[in-house]
matplotlib code that plots the C-alpha trace (Angstrom):
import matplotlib.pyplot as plt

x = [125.2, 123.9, 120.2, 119.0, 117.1, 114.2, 111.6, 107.8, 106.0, 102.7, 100.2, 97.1, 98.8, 102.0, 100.6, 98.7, 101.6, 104.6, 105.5, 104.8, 106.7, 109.6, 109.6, 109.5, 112.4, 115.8, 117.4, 115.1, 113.8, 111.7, 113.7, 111.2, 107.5, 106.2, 102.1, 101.1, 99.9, 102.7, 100.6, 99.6, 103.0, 104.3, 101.5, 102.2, 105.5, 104.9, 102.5, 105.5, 108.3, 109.6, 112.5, 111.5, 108.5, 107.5, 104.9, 107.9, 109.8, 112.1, 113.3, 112.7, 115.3, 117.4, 118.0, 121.9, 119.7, 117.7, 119.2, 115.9, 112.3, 109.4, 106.5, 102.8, 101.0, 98.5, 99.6, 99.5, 102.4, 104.0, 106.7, 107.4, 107.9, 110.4, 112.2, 112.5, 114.1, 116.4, 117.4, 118.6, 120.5, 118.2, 116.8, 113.2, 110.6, 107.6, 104.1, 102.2, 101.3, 104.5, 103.3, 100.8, 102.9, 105.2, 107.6, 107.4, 108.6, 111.1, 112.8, 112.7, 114.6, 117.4, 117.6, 118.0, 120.8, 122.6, 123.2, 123.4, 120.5, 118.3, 114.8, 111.6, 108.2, 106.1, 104.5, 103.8, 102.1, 105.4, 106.2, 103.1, 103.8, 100.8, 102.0, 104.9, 104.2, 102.2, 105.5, 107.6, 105.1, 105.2, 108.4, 108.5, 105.9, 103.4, 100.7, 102.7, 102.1, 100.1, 96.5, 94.3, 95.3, 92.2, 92.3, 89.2, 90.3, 86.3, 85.8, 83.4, 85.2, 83.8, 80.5, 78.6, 77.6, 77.3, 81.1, 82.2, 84.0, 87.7, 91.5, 90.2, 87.3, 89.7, 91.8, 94.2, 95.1, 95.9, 92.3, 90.5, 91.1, 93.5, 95.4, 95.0, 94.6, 95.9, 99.3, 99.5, 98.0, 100.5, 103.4, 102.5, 101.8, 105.4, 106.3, 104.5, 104.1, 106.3, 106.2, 103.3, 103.6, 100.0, 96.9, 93.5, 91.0, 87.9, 87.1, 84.5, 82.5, 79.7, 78.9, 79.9, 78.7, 79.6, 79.1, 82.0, 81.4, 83.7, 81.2, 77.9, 77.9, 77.1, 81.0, 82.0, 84.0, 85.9, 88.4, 87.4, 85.7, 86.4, 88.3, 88.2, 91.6, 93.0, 96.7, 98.8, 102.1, 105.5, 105.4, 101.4, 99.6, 96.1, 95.2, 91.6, 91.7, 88.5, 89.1, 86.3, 86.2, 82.6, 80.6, 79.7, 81.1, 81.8, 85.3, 87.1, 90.7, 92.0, 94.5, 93.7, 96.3, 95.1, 97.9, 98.1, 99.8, 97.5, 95.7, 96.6, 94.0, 95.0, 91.6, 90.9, 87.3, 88.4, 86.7, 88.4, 91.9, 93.5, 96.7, 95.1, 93.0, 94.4, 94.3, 95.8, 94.0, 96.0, 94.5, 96.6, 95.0, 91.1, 91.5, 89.6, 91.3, 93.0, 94.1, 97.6, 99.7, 101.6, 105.2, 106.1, 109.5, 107.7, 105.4, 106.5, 107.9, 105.5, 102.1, 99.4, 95.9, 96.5, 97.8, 99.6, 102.1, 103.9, 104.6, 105.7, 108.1, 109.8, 109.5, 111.7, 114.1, 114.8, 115.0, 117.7, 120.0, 119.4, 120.7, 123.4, 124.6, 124.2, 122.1, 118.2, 116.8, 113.1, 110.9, 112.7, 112.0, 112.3, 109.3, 107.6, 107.8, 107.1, 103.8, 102.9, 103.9, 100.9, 98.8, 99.6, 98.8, 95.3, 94.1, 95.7, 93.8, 90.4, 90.5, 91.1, 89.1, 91.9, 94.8, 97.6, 101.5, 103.6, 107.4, 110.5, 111.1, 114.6, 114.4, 111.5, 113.8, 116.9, 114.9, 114.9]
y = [105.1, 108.5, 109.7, 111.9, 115.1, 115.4, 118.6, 117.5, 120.8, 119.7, 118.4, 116.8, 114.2, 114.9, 113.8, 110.7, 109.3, 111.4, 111.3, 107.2, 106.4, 108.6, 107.0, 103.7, 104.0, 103.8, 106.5, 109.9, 111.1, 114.1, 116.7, 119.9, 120.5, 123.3, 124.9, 128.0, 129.0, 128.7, 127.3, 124.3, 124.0, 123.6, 121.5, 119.0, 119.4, 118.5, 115.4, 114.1, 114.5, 116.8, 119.1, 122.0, 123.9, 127.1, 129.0, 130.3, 127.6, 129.9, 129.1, 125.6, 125.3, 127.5, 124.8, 122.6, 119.7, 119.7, 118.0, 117.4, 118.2, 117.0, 119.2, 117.5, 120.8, 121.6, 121.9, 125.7, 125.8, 123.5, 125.5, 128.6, 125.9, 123.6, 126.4, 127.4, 124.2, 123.8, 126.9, 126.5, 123.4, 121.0, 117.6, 117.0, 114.4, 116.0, 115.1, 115.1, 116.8, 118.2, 122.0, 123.9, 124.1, 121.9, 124.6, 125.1, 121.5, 122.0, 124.9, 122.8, 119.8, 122.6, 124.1, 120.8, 119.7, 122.7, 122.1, 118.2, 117.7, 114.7, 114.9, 112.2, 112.2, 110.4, 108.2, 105.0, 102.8, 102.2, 100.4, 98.2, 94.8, 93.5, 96.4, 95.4, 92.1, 93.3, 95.5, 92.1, 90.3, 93.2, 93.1, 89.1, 89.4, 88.2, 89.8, 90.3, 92.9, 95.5, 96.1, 97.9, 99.3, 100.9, 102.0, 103.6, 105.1, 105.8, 106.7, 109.4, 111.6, 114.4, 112.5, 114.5, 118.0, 119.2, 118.8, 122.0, 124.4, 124.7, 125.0, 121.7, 123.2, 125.7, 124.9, 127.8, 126.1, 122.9, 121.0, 118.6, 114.6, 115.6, 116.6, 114.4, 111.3, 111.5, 113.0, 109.1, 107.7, 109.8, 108.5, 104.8, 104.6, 106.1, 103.2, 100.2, 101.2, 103.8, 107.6, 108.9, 110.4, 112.1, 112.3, 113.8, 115.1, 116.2, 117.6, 118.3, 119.2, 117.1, 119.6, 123.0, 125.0, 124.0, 125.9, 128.0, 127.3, 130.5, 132.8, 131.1, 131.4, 129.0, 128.9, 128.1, 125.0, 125.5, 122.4, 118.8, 116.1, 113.7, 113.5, 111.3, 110.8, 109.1, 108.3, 107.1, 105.7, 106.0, 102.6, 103.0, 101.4, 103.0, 103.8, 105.0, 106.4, 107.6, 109.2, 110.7, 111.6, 112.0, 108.5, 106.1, 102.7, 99.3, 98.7, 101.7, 101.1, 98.9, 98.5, 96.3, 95.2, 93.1, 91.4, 89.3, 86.4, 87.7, 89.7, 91.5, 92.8, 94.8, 95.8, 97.1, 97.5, 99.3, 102.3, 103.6, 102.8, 103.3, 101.1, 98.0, 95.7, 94.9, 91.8, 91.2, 88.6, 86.7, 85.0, 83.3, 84.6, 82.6, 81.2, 82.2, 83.8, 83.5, 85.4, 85.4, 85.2, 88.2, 86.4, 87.2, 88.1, 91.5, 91.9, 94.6, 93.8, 95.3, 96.5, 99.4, 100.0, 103.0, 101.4, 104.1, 103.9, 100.9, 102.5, 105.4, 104.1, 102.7, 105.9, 107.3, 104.1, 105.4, 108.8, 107.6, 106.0, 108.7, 111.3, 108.5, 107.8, 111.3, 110.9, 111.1, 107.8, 106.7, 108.6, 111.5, 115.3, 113.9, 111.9, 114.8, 117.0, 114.3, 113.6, 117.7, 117.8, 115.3, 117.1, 120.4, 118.9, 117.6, 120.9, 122.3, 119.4, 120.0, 123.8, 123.2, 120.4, 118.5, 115.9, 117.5, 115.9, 115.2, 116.3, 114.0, 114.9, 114.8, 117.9, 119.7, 119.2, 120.9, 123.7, 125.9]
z = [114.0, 115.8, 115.2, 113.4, 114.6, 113.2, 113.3, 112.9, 110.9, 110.7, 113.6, 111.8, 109.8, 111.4, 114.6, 113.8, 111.2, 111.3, 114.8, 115.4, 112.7, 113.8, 117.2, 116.0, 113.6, 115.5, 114.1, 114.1, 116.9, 116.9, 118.5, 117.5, 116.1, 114.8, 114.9, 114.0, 117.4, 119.4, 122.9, 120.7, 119.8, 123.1, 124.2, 121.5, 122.6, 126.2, 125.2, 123.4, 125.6, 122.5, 123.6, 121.1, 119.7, 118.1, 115.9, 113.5, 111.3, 111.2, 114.8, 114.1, 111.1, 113.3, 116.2, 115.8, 116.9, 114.1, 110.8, 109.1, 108.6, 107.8, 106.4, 106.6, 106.1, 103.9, 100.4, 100.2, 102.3, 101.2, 98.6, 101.2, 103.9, 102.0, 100.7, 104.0, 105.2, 102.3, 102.5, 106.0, 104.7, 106.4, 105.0, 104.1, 103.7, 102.1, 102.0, 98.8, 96.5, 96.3, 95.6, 93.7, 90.7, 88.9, 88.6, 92.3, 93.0, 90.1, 91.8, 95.4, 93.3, 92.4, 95.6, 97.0, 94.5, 94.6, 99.0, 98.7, 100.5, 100.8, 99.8, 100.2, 99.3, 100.9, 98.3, 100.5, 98.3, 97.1, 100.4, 100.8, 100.3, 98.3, 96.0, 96.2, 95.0, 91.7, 91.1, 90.9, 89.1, 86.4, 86.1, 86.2, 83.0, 84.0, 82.0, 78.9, 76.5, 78.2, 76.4, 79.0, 82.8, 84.2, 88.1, 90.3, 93.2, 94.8, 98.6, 100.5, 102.7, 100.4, 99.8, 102.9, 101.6, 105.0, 105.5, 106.1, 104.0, 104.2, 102.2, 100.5, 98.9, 97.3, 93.8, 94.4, 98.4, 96.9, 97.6, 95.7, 95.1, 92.2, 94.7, 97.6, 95.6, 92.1, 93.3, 94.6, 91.8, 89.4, 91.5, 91.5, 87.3, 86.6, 89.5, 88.0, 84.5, 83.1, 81.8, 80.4, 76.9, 76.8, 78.7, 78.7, 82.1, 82.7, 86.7, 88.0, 91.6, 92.3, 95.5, 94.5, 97.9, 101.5, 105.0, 106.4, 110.1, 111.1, 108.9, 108.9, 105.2, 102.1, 100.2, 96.8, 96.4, 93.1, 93.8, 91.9, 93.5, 90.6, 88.4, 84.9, 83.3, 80.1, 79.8, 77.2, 78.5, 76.4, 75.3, 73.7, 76.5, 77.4, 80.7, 82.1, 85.7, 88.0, 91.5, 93.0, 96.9, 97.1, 96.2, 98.3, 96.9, 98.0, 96.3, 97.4, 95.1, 92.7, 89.9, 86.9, 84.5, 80.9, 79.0, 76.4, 79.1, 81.7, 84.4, 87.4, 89.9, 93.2, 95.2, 98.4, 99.9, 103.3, 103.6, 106.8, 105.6, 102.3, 102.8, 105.3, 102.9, 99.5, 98.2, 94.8, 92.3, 89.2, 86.3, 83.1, 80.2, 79.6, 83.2, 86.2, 88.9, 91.7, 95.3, 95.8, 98.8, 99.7, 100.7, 103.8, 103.5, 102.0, 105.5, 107.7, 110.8, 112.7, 111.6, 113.1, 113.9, 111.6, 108.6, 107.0, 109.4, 108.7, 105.0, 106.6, 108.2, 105.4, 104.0, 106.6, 105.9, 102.8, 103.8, 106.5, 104.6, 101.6, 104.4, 105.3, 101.6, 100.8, 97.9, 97.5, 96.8, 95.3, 96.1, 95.5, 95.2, 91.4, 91.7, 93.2, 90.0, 87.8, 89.9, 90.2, 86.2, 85.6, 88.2, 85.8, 82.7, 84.1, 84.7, 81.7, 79.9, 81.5, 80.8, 77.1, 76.5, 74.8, 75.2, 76.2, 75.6, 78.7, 78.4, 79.3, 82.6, 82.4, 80.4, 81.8, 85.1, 83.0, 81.6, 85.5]

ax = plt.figure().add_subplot(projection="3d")
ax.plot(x, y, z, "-o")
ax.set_aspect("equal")
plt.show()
């Protein structure tokens, strides 16, 4: 089967994940990128052997060669950029979060239906095989009747308060580890678990000045930091969640499922690398516990110093035979609102001090 021309819009991430993974699937290849400063572009270009670049995405939706996009800018561009792309009739893999509204992402899902076009997010956790694993032993049972799931998602890339000001110290640019981190976490309950019917936040900003090297000035950082959230899912199970991006602590991220058959434990202590590392623990219910072997037939076929590659590129698997079958498949522009939805609702929570209900998404996505 041909390739498929792909535009890379977006050179921090884009760069160290996008463009690997697109050269190591065998049917993209990156055909154009895009920066905002157009000598950069063509620079990246040039390191890459890339045909195309430019400053203007409009030129970049523009080219015949060009049948997709992917956008790993920051999230502040994220709903003009997409729109952009679908617009032109273009596919798109999208990084999260989706956008800075859940009615953005909403009005991307219809634009997107309306011209048959395929849309991915790029929630990866999905595609990494010791969560994999947990996913089948879920649905084998294994823990029975869910009483308690309770996941801490803890690392310190904010942790430094001399870390500079910049978009992710701002709420209204899309910063924060609600954003960055819960936008995964959102995505990966509705996976494992199941919709939520109702939850309840409270955010907060543990360091709420930081220095803006372009001015010289001390900045107000108005995004969260960490985050505290209580779920209830549709079928009555609790959930307690805690992300925080500035703490310094030795077990990074893990998932914790209590049945009445059972426990489920997926933790990761890698500091430097938020997919390499998990290790996922069982235990029948009174019995001690025990690691499990990840089987191999859910390895990827070829693994990274970087880890998130290898994820990635069964992201763009599924975005590949999505744009082949003509037909989105999970993870899906749909996923995307339901995980900017949540994202909503937690701030809406937080500023009234209050559980808040979650809507079916099946008619929040009919309402626009």
């Amino acid at each position: 089967m041909s390739s498929i021309g792909v535009a890379v819009v977006g050179t921090g991430f884009g760069q160290k994940v996008h463009l690997p993974g697109f050269k190591a699937h065998p049917r993209t290849q990156v055909v154009a990128v895009y920066h905002r400063d157009r000598d950069k572009a063509q620079a990246i270009a040039q390191t890459h052997n890339i045909p195309h670049a430019s400053s203007a995405l409009e030129e970049i939706v523009a080219l015949p060669e060009v049948q997709a996009v992917s956008i790993s800018t920051p999230p502040f561009l994220h709903y003009e950029m997409a729109k952009t792309v679908l617009q032109a009739g273009k596919h798109l893999l999208l990084e999260k979060p989706t956008t800075l509204s859940a009615t953005g992402a909403r009005e991307l899902y219809h634009i997107a239906k309306a011209n048959n076009l395929v849309v991915t997010l790029d929630f990866e956790y999905r595609f990494v095989p010791a969560w994999q694993r947990l996913a089948e032993l879920l649905a084998e049972d294994y823990v029975g009747e869910k009483r308690l799931i309770k996941i801490d998602w803890l690392v310190p890339s904010r942790a430094d308060a001399s870390r500079p000001w910049n978009w992710y110290s701002r709420k209204d640019m899309g910063g924060g580890a609600l954003g960055a981190l819960a936008s995964h976490t959102f995505d990966y309950m509705n996976w494992l678990f199941g919709a939520v019917q109702k939850l309840c936040a409270q955010l907060s900003t543990s360091i709420p000045q930081r220095l803006d090297p372009l001015t010289g000035e001390m900045k107000l950082v108005d995004a969260d930091d960490t985050c505290m959230l209580m779920l209830e899912l549709a079928d009555g199970t609790p959930c307690q969640i805690n992300i925080s991006s500035a703490v310094y602590a030795n077990r990074t991220h893990s998932v914790e499922v209590y049945g009445d058959r059972g426990t489920l434990v997926l933790v990761s202590q890698n500091q430097k690398d938020y997919v390499h590392g998990f290790h996922l623990w069982a235990a029948a219910a009174g019995q001690p516990p025990v690691e499990l072997e990840i089987p191999m037939r859910l390895g990827f076929d070829k693994t990274y110093t970087d880890g998130r590659i290898a994820p990635f590129i069964r992201v763009v698997n599924q975005w590949v035979q999505g744009i082949d079958s003509g037909e989105s498949l999970i993870p899906s522009i749909r996923e995307g609102v339901y995980s900017q939805l949540l994202m909503d609702l937690s701030h809406a929570s937080h500023q009234q001090r209050s559980w808040v209900d979650v809507p079916d998404l099946d008619k929040y996505l009919t309402r626009g």
